[in-house]
C-alpha positions, 0 to 999 in steps of 0.5 A, spaced: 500 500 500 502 506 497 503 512 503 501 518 501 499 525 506 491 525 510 489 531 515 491 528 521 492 531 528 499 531 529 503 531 536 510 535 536 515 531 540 519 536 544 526 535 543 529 540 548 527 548 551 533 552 553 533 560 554 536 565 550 536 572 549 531 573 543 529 580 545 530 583 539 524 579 536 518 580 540 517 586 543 520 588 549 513 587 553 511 581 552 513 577 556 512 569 558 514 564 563 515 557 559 514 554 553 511 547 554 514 544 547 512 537 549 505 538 549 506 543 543 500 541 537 501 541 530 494 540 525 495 540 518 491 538 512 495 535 506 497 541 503 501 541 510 496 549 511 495 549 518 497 551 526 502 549 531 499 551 537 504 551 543 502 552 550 505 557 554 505 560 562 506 566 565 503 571 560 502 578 562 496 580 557 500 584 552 499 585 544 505 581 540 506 582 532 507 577 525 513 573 527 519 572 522 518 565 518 522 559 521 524 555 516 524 547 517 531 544 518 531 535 516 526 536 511 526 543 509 521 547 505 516 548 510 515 554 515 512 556 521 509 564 522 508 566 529 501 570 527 499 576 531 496 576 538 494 578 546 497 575 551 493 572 556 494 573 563 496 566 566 496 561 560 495 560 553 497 559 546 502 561 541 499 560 534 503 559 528 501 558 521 504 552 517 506 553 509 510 549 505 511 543 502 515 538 504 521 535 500 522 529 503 520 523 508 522 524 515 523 529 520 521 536 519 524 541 525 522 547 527 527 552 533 521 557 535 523 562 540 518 568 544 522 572 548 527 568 553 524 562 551 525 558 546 524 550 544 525 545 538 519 541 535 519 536 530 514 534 526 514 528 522 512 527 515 510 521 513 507 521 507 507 526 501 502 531 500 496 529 495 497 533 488 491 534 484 491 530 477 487 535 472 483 540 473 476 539 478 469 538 475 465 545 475 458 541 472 457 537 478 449 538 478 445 540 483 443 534 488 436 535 486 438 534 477 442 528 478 440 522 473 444 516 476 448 511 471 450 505 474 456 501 471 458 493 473 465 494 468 464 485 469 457 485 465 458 493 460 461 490 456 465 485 452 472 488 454 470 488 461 474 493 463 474 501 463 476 501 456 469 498 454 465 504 458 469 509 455 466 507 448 460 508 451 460 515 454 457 518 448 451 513 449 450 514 457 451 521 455 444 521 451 441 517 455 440 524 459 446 522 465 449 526 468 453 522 473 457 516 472 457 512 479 462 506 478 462 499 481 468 498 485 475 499 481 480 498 487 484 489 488 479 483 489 481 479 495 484 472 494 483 470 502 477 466 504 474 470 497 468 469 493 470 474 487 466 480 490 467 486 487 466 489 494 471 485 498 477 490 498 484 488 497 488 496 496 485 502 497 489 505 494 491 501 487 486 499 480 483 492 480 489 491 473 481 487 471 479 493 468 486 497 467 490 501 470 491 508 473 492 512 467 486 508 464 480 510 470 483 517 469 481 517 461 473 514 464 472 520 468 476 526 464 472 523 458 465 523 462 468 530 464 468 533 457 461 530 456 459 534 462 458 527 466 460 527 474 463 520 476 462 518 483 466 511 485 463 505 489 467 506 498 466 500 501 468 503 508 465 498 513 470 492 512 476 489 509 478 482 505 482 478 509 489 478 505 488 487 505 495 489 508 491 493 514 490 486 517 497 483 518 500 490 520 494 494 523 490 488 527 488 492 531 483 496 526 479 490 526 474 487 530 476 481 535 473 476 539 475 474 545 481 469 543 483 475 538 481 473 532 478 477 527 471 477 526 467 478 519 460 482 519 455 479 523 451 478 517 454 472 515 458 475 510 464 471 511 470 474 505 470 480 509 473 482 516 470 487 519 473 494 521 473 498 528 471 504 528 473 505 535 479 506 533 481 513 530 487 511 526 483 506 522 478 512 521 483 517 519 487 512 514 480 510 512 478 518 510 485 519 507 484 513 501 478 516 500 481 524 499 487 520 495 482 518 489 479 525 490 487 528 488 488 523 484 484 521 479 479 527 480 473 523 482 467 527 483 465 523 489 462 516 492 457 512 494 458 509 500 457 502 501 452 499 507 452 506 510 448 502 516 454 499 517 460 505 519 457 509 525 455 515 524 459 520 527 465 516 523 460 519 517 460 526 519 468 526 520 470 523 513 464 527 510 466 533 513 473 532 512 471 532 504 467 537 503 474 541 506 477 540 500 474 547 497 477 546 491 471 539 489 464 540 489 462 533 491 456 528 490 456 523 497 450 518 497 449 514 502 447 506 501 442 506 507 435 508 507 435 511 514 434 517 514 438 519 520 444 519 514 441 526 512 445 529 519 452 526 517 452 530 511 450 525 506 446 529 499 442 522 498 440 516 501 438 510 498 429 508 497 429 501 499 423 503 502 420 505 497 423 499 492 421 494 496 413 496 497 413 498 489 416 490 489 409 488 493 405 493 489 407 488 482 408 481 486 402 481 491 398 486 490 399 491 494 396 497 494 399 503 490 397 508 496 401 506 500 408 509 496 405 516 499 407 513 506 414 513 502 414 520 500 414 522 508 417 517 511 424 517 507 425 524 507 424 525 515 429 528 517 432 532 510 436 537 513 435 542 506 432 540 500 439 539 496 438 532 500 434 527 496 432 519 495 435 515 490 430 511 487 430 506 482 427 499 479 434 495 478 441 495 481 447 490 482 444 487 487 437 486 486 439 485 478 444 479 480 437 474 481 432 478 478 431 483 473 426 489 472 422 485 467 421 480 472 419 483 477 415 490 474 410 486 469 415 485 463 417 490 459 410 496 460 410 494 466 417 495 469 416 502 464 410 505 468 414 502 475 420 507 472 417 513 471 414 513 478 420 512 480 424 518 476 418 523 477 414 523 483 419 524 488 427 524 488 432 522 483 433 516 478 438 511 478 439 507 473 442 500 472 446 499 466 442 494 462 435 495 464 434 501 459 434 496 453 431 491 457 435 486 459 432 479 461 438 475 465 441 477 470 447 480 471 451 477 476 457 481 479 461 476 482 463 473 475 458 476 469 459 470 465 454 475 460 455 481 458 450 487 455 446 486 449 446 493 447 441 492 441 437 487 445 431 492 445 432 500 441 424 501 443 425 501 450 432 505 450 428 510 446 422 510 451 427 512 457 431 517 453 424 521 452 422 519 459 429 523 461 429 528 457 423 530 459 425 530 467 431 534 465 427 539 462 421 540 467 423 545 474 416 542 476 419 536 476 425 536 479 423 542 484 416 542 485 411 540 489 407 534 490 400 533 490 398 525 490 391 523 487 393 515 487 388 509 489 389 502 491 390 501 482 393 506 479 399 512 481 397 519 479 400 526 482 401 533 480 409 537 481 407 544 480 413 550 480 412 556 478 407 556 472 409 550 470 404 544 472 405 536 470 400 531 471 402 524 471 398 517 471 401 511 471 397 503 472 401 500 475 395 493 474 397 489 468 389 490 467 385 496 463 382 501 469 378 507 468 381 513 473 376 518 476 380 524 474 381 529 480 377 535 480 384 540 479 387 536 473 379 534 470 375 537 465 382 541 462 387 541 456 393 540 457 399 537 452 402 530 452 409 530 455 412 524 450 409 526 444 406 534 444 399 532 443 393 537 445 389 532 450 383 534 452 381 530 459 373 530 461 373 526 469 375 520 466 380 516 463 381 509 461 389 507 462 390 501 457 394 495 463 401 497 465 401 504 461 402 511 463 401 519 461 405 525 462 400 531 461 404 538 462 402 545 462 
């Protein structure tokens, strides 16, 4: 595993403290009784910007000015300013701004002086500083506006690799995406392994399955110049069993009481679970997270099993991210808990609402009952930039059944999709569904790959059904009225002056929909093909069929 630089705290080892004369650099007034090097703090970025705090005795309340820049001797090419302040009267802190970028590994020594006393603090440089590759991503879309692609690299494409999804960017891009998320690109454990894309051997490494460094760098500057944002899968909460960590970091681990490691308690056996009480383990953890951020310039992730990792470990990694001013980015949570919104995250995940859409097809279940959804997944929302990820196939519901099995074939799983990217939050698709993908697309060894020609039809209908999302304020911003009963799903989203109307028969059987009052009895146009329609207080809807009104 490669070692490069993360924010940490960092405690500077006291090497000695002598007097000396130093009145001809601090003012003759100020005046102090001790320095204590040995509890002397530094806190730094990976940039190496930040303090050294050193606690002082003995202050007699009077002002100090800038001090001169102290270079640092060993590693050289940083430098510590003492900033101006008051004195405090007793104790208190000498602050000093740290610059610079270390020329080495090893030992960073700083002599720091204020009046007669004086002492020698080392700071240890472990790891480089992260430097940025290309240029960040200014066209990251408002949480609210993001259409979500999932890729599964082992099914896209023939090649399998980053080079398949490269030479289909032209295509994800007309879909209407605007953010790529990848499935994990990082080593696949060998150790008591099944082949799982989320056991993670390196952090910090390429899986050589899909290619290289250089070769992930040109997926996502390729997205960029399509104006697609690429967020990458994070799998936080455990490790494979072979993963560095495990032979020189037992302790990041979670043990039982003979000192083996344990897995998850979910029975998932090829992977270790990881202590988050351990705050050495977090700080690596957000620091491999920062080093795809630096180098190859990624947009964001998507956390696995977020339910897993507690949540104040989530506030100090999302907060610690969103410190990296120079990258807006897009972090969804796979949870459905809406306590995630707290620690920070843009997105949850809509199991919730996934499941009783499922039960809705498979056990009749009434449609109302999606309304509870749009409530209790969006408890707790802290603004309205944060949003519900809903979908109607991912990598692991699609790894036994596919959207046409579970939504009524083709028409069926159509009018699942566009409540799903119209009533209420943001749509995911998974790669494959928009043509209709008819076998699973197993993630473990994807002995099938995309048959893009499979279904031009049905590809054609999700462009439009996207398009029209990408277009309408009032459905990504508006407000939600529900007029569903027990059969059929109908709202109205209405910002501004605009105003949409949508039905969709989630029955494989023709139901007569009694039209409420506010959207009855008026012209509107149709969405998908720009026909006038007149409605009167009823409309007839053909089995597993849909209507997109607008005005």
């Amino acid at each position: 595993m490669r070692n490069y630089f993360s924010v940490f705290v960092f405690t500077i080892l006291f090497l000695s403290c002598s007097k000396k004369d130093n009145s001809d650099i601090i003012p003759p007034d100020s005046a102090i009784y001790t320095l204590d090097c040995a509890s002397a703090v530094a806190t730094v970025d990976n940039n190496y910007t930040g303090n050294i705090d050193v606690p002082y005795t003995g202050g007699n309340g009077t002002n100090y000015i800038t001090g001169t820049p102290i270079a640092s001797t060993g590693v050289t090419g940083l430098t510590a300013t003492l900033q101006e302040g008051k004195l405090t009267n007793g104790a208190g802190n000498l602050s000093y701004t740290l610059t610079g970028t270390p020329s080495d590994l090893g030992t960073a020594s700083f002599t720091i002086s204020f009046g007669a006393e004086t002492c020698e603090i080392n700071l240890q440089i472990n790891e480089l500083p992260l430097s940025q590759y290309g240029t960040p991503f200014t066209g990251i879309p408002d949480t609210r506006d993001a259409v979500i692609y999932q890729v599964n690299m082992r099914a896209f494409s023939s090649s399998r690799n980053f080079q398949g999804v490269i030479d289909r960017l032209d295509y994800i891009k007309a879909l209407g995406v605007n953010v790529i998320y990848l499935m994990p690109t990082y080593p696949v454990g060998v150790l008591n392994a099944i082949n799982s894309p989320y056991c993670v051997k390196d952090y910090k490494a390429v899986n050589t399955e899909f290619g290289n460094l250089t070769d992930l760098r040109n997926l996502i500057d390729g997205a960029h110049s399509r104006g697609m944002a690429v967020i990458m899968d994070w799998v936080a909460n455990h490790t494979s069993w072979d993963n560095e960590w495990i032979s020189i970091h037992k302790d990041w681990y979670m043990q039982n009481a003979a000192g083996n490691i344990l897995s998850p308690s979910m029975g998932w056996n090829d992977v270790a679970q990881l202590n988050f009480s351990n705050d050495s383990m977090r700080k690596e953890m957000i620091n491999c997270m920062k080093y795809w951020i630096y180098t190859a310039n990624c947009d964001g992730f998507r956390f696995d099993y977020a339910d897993g990792p507690p949540n104040d470990f989530w506030k100090q990694a999302i907060d610690t991210l969103r410190n990296i001013k120079t990258h807006n980015l897009l972090l969804p949570a796979e949870s459905g808990n809406a306590s995630k919104y707290k620690a920070g995250f843009d997105y949850i995940f809509g199991f919730g609402f996934y499941y009783n859409l499922k039960s809705i097809y498979s056990n009749n279940l009434s449609v109302q009952t999606i309304d509870n959804f749009n409530n209790t997944e969006y408890d707790g929302v802290l603004n309205s930039q944060q949003q519900v990820v809903r979908y109607i196939s991912n990598h692991d519901v699609t790894n036994a059944n596919t959207p046409l099995e579970l939504f009524g074939g083709s028409a069926g799983s159509m009018a699942a999709f566009v409540v799903a990217a119209y009533m209420k939050g943001v749509p995911m698709i998974y790669n494959g569904q928009e043509v209709g993908t008819n076998y699973p697309l197993n993630i473990f060894t994807s002995v099938q790959t995309i048959n893009w020609n499979q279904n031009q039809s049905m590809e054609d209908e999700y462009k439009k059904i996207i398009a029209f999302r990408n277009n309408s304020i009032a459905i990504r911003r508006g407000l939600l009225a529900s007029y569903s009963n027990a059969n059929i799903c109908a709202f109205t989203k209405e910002y501004g002056t605009e105003k949409i109307f949508v039905v969709s028969n989630l029955r494989n059987n023709s139901i007569s929909y009694s039209l409420p009052t506010i959207v009855a009895n008026q012209t509107w146009t149709d969405a998908m093909n720009g026909e006038m329609v007149t409605l009167t207080n009823q409309i007839d809807l053909q089995p597993y069929s849909y209507i997109i009104l607008k005005k």
